[in-house]
N, C-alpha and C positions, 0 to 999 in steps of 0.2 A: 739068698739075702736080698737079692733087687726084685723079687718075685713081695718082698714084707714090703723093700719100700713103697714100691709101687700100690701094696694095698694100702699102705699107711696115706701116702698121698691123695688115693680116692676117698679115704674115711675124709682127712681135714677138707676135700673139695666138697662134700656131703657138707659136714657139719657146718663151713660156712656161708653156703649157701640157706641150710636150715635159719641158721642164725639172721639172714637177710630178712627171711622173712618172716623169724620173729619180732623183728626191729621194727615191718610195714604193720602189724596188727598191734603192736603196742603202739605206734606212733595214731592207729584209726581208734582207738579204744581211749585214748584222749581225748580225740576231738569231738567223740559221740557223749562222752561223760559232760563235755562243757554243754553240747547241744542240747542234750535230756534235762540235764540242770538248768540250763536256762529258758527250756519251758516251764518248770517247774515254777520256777521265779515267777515268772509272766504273768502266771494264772493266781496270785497270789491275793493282788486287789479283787480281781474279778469273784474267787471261790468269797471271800471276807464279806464281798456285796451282796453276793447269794445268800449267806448266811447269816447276814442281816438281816432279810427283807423275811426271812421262813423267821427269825425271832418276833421282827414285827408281825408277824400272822398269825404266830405260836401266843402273843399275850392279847389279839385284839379277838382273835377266836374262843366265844362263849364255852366253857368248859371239855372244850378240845375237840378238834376235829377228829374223826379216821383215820387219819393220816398220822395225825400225831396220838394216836392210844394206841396201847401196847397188847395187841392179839394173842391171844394161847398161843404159846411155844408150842402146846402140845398137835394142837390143831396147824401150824403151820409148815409148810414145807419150805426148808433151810437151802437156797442156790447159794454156795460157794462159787465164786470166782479165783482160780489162784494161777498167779503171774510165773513163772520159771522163763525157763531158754529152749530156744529152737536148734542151738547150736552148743556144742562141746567148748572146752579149756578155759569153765568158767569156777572151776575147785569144787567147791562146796555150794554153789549158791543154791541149785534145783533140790538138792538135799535138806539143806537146812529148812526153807520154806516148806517141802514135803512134810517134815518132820513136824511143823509146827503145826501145818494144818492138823493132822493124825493126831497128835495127841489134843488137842480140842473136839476131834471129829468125834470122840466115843463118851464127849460129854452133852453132844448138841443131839436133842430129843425128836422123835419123828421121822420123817423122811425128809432124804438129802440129797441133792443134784448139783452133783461138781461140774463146773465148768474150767476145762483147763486150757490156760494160755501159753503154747509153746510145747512142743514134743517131748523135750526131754523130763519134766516135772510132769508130764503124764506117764513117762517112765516110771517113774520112783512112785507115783501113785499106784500105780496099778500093780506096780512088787509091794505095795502095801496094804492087797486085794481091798483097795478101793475105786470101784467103776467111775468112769467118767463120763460125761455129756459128749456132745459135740466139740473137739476140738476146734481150737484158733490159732490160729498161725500170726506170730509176732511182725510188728512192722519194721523195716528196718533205716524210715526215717521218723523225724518228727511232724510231717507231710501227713504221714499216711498211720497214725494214733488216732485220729477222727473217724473214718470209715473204720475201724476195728472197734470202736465206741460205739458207734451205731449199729454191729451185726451184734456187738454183745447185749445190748437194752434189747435188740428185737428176738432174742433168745429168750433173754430174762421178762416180755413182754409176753412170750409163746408159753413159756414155764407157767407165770400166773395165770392164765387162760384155765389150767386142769387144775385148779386149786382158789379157795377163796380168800388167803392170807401168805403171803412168803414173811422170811425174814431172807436178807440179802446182804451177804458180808462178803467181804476182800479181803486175800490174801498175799502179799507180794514183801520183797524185801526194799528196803527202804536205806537209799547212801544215810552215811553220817558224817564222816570226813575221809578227807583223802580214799584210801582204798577200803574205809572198812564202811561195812553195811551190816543192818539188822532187819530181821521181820518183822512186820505187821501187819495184825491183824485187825481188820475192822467191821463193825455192824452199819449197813448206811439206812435200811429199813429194818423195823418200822422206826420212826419217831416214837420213839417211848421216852421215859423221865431219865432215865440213863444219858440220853443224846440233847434230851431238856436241859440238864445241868451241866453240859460239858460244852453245852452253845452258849448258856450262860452264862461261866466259868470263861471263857475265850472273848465273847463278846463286852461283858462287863455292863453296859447297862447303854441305853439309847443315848449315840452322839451327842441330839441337840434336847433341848429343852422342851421342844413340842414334840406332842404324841402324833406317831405314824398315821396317817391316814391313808385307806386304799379305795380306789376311784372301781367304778364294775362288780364290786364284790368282795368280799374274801376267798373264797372256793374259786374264782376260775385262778385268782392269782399266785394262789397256793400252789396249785397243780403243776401251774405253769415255774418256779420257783420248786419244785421238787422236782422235775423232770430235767432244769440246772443243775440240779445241785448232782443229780446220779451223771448228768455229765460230765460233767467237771470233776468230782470225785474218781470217776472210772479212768478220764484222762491223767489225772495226777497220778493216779496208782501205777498208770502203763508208765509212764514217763520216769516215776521213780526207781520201778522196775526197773527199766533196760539202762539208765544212769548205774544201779548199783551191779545191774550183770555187767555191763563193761567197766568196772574198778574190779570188781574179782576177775575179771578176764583180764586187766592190766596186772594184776597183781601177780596170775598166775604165767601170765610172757614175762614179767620182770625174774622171776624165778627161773624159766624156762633157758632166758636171757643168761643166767647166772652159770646155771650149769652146763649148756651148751660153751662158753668162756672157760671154764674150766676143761671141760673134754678136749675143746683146740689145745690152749694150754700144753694137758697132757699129753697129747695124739705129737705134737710139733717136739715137745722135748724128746718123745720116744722116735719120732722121726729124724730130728737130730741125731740120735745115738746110735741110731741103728746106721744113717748115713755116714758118720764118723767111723763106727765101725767098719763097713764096709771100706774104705777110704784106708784105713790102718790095714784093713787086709790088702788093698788091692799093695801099698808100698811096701810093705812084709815081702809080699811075694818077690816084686821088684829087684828088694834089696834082696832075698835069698837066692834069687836067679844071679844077681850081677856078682856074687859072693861067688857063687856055684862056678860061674864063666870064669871068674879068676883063679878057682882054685885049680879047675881042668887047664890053664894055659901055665900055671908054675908046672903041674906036673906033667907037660909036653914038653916045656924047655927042659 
């Protein structure tokens, strides 16, 4: 019996201790969700300006640049970027994003070059015998999203080098509110009439009354105004990314949270009963002993 309590007692000193530091990784998984979210925010004016000044160059440019026409799919090679986690107890989220990619991946024509961010959604890729590029290892401030922006263009830079056209889309999952998140997918190259009408559609028509003018040219400023825009798009993606990995990673400690509370719960009621137990035996005994002494000293008198 004191051989159970005793394990009982190491379970509940286990569990609460688990519990502790379920408590520190839901309490970090907070503060990273406000951090990532409010770079998100941040970049908000800035990405809107970006996307302004490619509208002005998209209507002041004589019947479209290169940049902005739409190149054979056929002839093109398709980089995937897609966001998942470096790290476990995040539910469903490296899953889900896998899953989305894959079923788009056997509708996009050509040759295809994944690039995946994070270990674990290279996991589930590759159980999806889909090969991957060069891995990239997630940041784990909002400090260090900027050098992980810059080794992914100088990839997707090295990619277009063996090829004369990409199309270049994102894949990552995207908060919504509180813990829940969705994926998305997006095309950032080429500038085709798809991304024409959905700048259009967002931007609505030129602020002021006067027409844009650009000083140097159109083509250097264009250039210059597409190589923001894949930064700031790349940075928003990571950023939403790892905001919506840590809400399933809170979500999945608030559960963790739950049932560990319950196992104490149980673990302490059965500890009780078993201690009670014990306790009724040891006075049982007591009393049968001092019962026992009295009955042998009547039958000595």
């Amino acid at each position: 019996m004191s051989e159970s309590i005793e394990l009982l007692r190491g379970k509940i000193a286990h569990a609460g201790t688990l519990g502790s530091v379920v408590r520190t990784m839901k309490t970090l998984a907070a503060v990273n969700i406000r951090q990532y979210e409010e770079a998100v925010r941040a970049l908000g004016d800035y990405y809107h300006t970006v996307e302004l000044g490619l509208f002005g160059c998209l209507h002041l440019t004589e019947n479209g640049h290169s940049a902005f026409r739409h190149e054979k799919r056929s002839e093109a090679l398709t980089i995937a970027i897609v966001f998942g986690s470096d790290q476990g107890l995040v539910g469903q989220f490296n899953d889900l994003i896998a899953e989305t990619f894959q079923r788009e991946h056997v509708t996009i024509p050509g040759a295809i070059a994944v690039i995946p961010v994070g270990e674990r959604v290279q996991s589930r890729l590759e159980e999806g015998a889909i090969r991957a590029e060069t891995l990239f290892a997630l940041p784990n401030s909002v400090s260090a999203i900027t050098p992980l922006v810059g080794d992914l263009l100088s990839e997707v830079e090295r990619l277009r080098e063996k090829t004369p056209s990409i199309t270049l889309r994102l894949y990552h999952n995207s908060p919504v509110s509180g813990e829940q998140y969705r994926p998305v997918s997006k095309q950032l190259l080429p500038f085709d009439q798809t991304w024409a009408t959905e700048i259009a559609i967002r931007i609505g028509k030129w602020p002021t009354r006067s027409k844009p003018e650009i000083l140097n040219g159109v083509e250097s400023l264009q250039w210059a105004l597409i190589r923001e825009y894949l930064f700031v798009s790349l940075y928003r993606a990571c950023a939403e990314s790892l905001a919506a990995e840590n809400a399933s990673r809170l979500s999945a400690m608030q559960r963790a949270e739950k049932n560990i509370d319950d196992m104490l719960e149980t673990l302490t009621r059965l500890y009780n009963e078993r201690r009670q137990a014990g306790i009724d035996e040891e006075l049982f005994d007591v009393v049968s002993g001092f019962q026992s002494l009295g009955d042998n000293s009547d039958f000595n008198s």
